[in-house]
VOGU-3710 file (C-alpha; in Angstrom, 3 decimals, decimal comma):
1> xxxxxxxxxx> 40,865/157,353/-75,392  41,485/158,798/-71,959  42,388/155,465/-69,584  40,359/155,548/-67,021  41,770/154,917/-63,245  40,618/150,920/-61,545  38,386/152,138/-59,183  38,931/149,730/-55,805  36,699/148,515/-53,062  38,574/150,857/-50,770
11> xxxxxxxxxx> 38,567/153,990/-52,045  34,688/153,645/-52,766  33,713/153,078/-49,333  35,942/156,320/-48,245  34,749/158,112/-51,187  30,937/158,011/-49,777  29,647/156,387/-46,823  26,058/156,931/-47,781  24,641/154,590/-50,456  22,810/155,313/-53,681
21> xxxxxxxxxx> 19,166/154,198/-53,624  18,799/152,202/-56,795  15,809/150,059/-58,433  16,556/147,564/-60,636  14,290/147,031/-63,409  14,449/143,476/-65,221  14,286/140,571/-62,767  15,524/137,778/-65,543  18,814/136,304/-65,558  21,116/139,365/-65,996
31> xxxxxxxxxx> 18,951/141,379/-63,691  19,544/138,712/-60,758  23,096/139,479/-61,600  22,346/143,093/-61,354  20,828/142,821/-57,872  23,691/140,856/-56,665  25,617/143,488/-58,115  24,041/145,947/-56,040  23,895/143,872/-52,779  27,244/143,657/-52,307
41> xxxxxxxxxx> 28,361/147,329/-53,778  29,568/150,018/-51,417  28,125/152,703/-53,143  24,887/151,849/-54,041  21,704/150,053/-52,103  18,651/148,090/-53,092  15,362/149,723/-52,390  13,382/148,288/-55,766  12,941/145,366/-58,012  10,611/146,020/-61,157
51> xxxxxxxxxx> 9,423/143,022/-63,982  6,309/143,402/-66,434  6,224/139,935/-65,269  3,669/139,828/-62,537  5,432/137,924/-59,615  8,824/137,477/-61,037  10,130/140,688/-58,934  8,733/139,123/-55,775  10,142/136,187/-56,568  13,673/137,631/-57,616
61> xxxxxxxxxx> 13,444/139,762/-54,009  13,034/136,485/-52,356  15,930/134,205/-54,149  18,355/136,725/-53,873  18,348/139,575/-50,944  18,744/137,827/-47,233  15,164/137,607/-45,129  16,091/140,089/-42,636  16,399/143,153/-45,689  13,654/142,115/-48,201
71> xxxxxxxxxx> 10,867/144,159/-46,162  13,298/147,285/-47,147  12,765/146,292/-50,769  9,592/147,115/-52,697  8,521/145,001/-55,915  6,090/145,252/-58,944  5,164/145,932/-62,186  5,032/149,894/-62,731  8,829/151,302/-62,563  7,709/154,661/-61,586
81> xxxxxxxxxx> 5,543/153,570/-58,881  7,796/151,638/-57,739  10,709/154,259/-57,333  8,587/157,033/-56,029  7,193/154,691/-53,101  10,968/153,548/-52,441  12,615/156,656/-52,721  15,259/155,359/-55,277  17,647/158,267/-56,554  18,211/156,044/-59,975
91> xxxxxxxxxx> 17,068/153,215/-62,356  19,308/150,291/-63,486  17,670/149,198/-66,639  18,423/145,377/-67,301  15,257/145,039/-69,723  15,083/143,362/-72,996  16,943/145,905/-75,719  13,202/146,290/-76,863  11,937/148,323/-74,049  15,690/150,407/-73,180
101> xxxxxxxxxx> 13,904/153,258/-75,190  10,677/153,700/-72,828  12,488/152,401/-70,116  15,198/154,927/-69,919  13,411/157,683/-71,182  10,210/157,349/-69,154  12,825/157,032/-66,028  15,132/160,660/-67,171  11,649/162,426/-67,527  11,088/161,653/-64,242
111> xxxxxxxxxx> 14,412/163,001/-62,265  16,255/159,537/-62,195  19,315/158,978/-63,833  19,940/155,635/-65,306  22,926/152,701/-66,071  21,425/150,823/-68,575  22,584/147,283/-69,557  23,914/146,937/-73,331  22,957/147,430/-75,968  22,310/151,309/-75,814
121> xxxxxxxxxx> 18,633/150,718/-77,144  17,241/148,390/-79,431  18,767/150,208/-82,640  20,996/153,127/-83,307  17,916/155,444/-84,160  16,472/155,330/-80,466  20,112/155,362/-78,981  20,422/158,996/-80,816  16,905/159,261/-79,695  18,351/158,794/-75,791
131> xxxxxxxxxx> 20,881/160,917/-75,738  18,990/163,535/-77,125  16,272/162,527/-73,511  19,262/162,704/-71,298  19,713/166,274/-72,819  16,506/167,484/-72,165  16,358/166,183/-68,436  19,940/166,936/-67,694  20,398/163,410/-66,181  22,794/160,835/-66,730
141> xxxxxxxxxx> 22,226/157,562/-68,626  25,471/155,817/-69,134  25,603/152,676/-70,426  27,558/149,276/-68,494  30,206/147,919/-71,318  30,988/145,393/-68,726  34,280/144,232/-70,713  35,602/148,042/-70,797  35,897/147,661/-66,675  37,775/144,975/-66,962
151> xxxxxxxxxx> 41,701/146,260/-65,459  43,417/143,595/-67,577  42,139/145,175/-70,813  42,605/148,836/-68,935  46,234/147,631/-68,655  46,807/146,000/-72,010  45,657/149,865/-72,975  48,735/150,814/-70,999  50,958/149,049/-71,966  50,329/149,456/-75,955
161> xxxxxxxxxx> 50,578/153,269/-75,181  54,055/152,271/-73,715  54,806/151,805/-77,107  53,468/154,008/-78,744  50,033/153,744/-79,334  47,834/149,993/-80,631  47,557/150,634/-84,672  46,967/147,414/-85,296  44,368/145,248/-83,499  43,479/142,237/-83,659
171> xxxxxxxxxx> 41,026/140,020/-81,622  39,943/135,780/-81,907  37,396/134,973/-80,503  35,824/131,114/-80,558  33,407/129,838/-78,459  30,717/127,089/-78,786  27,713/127,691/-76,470  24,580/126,145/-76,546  21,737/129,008/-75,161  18,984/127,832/-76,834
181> xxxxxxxxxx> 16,032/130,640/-76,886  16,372/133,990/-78,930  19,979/134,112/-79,659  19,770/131,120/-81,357  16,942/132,549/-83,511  18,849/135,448/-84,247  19,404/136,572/-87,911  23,388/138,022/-86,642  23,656/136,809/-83,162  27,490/136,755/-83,048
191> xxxxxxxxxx> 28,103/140,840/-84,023  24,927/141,471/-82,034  24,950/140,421/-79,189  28,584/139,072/-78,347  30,976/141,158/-80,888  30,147/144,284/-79,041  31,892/143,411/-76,233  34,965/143,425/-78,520  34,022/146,682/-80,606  33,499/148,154/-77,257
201> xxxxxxxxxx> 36,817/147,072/-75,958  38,727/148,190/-78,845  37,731/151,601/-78,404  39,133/151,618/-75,284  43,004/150,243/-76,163  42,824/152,480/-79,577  43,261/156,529/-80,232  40,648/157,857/-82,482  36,889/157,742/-83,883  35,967/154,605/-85,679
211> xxxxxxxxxx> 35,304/155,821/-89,597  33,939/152,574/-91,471  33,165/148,729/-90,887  33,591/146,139/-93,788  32,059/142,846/-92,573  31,725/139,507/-93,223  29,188/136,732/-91,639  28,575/133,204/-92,345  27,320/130,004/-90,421  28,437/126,761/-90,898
221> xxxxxxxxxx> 27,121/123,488/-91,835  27,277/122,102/-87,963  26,599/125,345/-87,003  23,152/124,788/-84,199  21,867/128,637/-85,148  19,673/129,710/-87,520  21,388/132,808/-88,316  25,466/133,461/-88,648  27,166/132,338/-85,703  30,426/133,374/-86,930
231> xxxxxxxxxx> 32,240/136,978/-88,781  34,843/138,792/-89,725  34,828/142,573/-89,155  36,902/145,199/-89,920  36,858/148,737/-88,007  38,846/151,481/-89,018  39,759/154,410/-87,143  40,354/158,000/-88,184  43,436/157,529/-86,348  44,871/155,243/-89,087
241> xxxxxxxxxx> 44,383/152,556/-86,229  42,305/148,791/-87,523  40,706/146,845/-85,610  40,224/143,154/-86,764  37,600/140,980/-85,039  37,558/137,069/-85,864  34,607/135,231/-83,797  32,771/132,262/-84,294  29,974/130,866/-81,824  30,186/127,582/-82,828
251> xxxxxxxxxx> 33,028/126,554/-82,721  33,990/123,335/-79,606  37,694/122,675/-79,090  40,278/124,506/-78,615  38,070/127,831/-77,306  39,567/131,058/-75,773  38,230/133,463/-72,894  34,911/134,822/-73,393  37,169/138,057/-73,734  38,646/136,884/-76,823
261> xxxxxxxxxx> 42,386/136,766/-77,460  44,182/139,600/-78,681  46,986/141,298/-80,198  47,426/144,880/-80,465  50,645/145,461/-82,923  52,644/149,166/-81,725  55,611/151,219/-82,962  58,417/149,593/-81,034  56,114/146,275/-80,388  53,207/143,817/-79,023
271> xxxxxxxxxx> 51,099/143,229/-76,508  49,495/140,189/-76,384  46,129/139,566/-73,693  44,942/136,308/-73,740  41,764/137,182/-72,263  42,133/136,230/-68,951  45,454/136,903/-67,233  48,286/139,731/-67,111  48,721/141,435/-70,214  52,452/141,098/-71,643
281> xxxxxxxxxx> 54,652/142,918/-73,424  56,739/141,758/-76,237  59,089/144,590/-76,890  60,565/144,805/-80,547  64,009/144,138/-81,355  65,032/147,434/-82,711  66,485/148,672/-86,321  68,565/146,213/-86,845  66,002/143,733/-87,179  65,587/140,162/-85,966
291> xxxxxxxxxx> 63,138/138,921/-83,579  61,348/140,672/-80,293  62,017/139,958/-76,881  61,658/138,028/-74,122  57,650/138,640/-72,848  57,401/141,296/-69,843  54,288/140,915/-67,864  52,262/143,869/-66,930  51,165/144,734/-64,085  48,772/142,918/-61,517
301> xxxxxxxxxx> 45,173/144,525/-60,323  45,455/145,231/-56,980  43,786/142,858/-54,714  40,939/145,082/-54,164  40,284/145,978/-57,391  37,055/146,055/-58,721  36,048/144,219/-61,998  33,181/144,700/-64,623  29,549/144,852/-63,205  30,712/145,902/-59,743
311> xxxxxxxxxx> 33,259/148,608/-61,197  30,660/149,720/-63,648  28,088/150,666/-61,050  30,751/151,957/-58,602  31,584/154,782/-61,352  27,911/155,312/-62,013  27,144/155,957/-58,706  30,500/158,340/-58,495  29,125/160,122/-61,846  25,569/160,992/-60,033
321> xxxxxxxxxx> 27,265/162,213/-57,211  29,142/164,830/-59,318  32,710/162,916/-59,290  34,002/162,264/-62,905  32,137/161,648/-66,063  31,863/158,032/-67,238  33,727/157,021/-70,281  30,414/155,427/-71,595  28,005/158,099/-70,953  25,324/157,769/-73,711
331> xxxxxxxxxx> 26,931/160,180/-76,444  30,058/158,193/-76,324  28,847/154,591/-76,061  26,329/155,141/-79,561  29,855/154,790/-81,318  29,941/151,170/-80,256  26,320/150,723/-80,962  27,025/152,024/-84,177  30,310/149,844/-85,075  26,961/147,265/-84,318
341> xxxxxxxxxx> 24,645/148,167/-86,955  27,397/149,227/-89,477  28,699/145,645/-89,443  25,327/143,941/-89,546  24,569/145,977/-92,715  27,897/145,319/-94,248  27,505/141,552/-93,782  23,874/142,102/-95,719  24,859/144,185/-98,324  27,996/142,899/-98,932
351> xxxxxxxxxx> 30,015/146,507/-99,100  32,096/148,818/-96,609  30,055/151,001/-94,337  30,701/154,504/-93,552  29,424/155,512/-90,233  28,534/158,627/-91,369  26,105/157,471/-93,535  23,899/155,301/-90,861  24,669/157,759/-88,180  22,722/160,739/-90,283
361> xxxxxxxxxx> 20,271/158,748/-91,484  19,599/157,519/-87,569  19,709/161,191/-86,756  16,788/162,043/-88,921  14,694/159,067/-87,821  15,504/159,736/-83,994  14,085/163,386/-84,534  10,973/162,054/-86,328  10,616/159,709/-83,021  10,722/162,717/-81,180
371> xxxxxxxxxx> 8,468/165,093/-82,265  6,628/162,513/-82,143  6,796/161,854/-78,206  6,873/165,261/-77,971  9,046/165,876/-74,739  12,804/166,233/-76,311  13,618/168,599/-79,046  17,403/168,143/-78,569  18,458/166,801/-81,477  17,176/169,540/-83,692
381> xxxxxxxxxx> 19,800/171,208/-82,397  22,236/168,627/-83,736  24,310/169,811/-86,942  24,729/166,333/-87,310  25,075/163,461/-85,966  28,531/163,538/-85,487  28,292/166,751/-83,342  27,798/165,187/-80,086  31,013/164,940/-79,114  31,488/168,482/-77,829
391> xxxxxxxxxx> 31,218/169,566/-73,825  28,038/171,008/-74,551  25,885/167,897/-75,523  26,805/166,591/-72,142  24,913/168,682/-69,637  23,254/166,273/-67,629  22,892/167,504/-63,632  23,832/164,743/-60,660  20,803/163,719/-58,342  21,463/163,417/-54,617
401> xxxxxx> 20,833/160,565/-52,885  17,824/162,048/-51,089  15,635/160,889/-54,287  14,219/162,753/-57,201  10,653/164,289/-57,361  9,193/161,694/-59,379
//
């Protein structure tokens, strides 16, 4: 894939003095992360806070933003009510995957583009289902792969294209949290809602389209889940690239970076991430065989660099304003949702998946939820639903920050 340029604190606030009106919608835990997010960004402002929850907006508004601003701030239940009476000029969708479907699509129908937390939607059916909204409207919904906007991995990218391209990847990942609530209930919470971040990631240090997903899942005897804390997945890549993903959720000890370690093997060497730090390179001894190198470190984010959430909605806010596409627009991020569900059902069924396979069936299912809805036909367009890929699916418009007529 295309590398994609750190964005810095600097260049954002010379980029575009005025600020995007945003609402946030989802005042729980991530979406107080969210508004911080946006109360501290350059680009983007706070005029909205939105939770079914009666109260919990309100009571987000007042935890978070400072006295002096929270009259500039409206709150409530009703997201559309909500953004016409603030003038917001986009949604930020932090809901439970469950409502990203009505969420996003009820917000694109209405003239508001939209960065929606991960996952996509709540399965691969309504993400196809989404991007086929976005092309109706002609409004952006990208997608925040936090991990992806993270310029250690953008630079591990780098440096394996230094030499010569990652074909061999390989990521550990062992951690041993205790959430309690639903991920703990999960039937695959590792893949689901954790391995993502690593599918996700992958895509961005390897060339290619992912192909097919053999997976394994399993939860041991200590293990405080109820379903399989812990897999093995395979990815493979048209490319002839492989992605290996080792994880385990329940694992104490010797744990690594909630990035995972990795390893990404390349013609004439390694680099090796460890998660948190520099990215090094370990450059191969040559032909005449024998060991590598001595490690080279890569190079260091600049000090105003801007990491994950806050880089994610600083190229958002760029994309709306007409400056760059995003790199996880919807059509590209349902390959990562769809890594997701091929892996889940290759854990079940015991067998390789071919993305192909889930990815046409989703199609059909997607175009059933459509008709009935009734206000996309997009994806009858669709050869398949492989086809997205081309300029054309991605039409959407940019709003100005003057507010859509919602």
């Amino acid at each position: 894939m295309a590398d994609q340029a750190v964005v810095t604190a600097g260049s954002a606030h010379s980029a575009d003095q005025t600020r995007l009106p945003v609402v946030v919608v989802g005042a729980g835990g991530m979406g107080r992360a969210w508004i911080a997010t946006v109360l501290r960004s350059r680009s983007a402002r706070l005029v909205g806070v939105v939770d079914v929850v009666d109260g919990a907006a309100a009571s987000a508004l007042a935890d978070l933003v400072p006295e002096e601003s929270q009259a500039d701030v409206r709150t409530g239940t009703d997201m559309l009510q909500v953004a016409r009476a603030a003038g917001a000029a986009a949604i930020i969708d932090v809901t439970i995957p469950e409502a990203h479907h009505p969420v996003t699509a009820d917000a694109l129908h209405a003239g508001l583009p939209v960065l929606g937390e991960k996952p996509c939607a709540a399965t691969l059916t309504q993400a196809l289902s989404l991007a086929g909204h976005s092309e109706t409207t002609g409004q952006l919904f990208m997608v925040s792969q936090s991990r992806r906007h993270n310029p250690h991995l953008r630079e591990a990218g780098r440096l394996a294209r230094e030499l010569g391209g990652a074909g061999i990847v390989a990521t550990r990942f062992s951690r041993a949290p205790h959430f309690g609530g639903f991920r703990e209930q999960m039937v695959q919470p590792l893949i689901v809602d954790m391995a993502i971040h690593a599918f996700d990631a992958a895509r961005v240090l390897v060339e290619g389209t992912p192909v097919s997903v053999t997976a394994t899942s399993y939860n041991p005897a200590w293990s405080w889940y109820d379903g399989d804390a812990a897999a093995t997945v395979v990815v493979r890549y048209d490319s002839g690239a492989v992605h290996t993903f080792e994880g385990s959720w329940c694992s104490p000890g010797a744990e690594t970076s909630w990035n995972g370690e990795w390893a990404l093997s390349c013609p004439t060497g390694t680099v090796h991430w460890d998660g948190e730090g520099v990215p090094v390179t370990v450059p191969g001894a040559g032909t005449d065989g024998g060991g590598g190198q001595d490690p080279v470190p890569g190079r260091a984010p600049s000090e105003d660099a801007l990491w994950e959430l806050d880089s994610s909605l600083e190229v958002f806010c760029q994309a709306v304003r007409g400056r760059g596409e995003p790199d996880s627009e919807v059509h590209e991020n349902i390959w990562t949702q769809a890594i997701v569900e091929a892996a889940v059902r290759s854990a079940a069924e015991e067998r390789t998946v071919h993305l192909s396979e889930i990815l046409d069936a989703a199609l059909e299912a997607a175009r059933e939820l459509d008709r009935a809805d009734g206000r996309s036909s997009a994806l009858e367009q669709w050869d398949a639903a492989r086809s997205w890929t081309g300029d054309a699916a991605r039409s959407w418009n940019t709003v100005g920050a003057g507010g859509p007529a919602v």
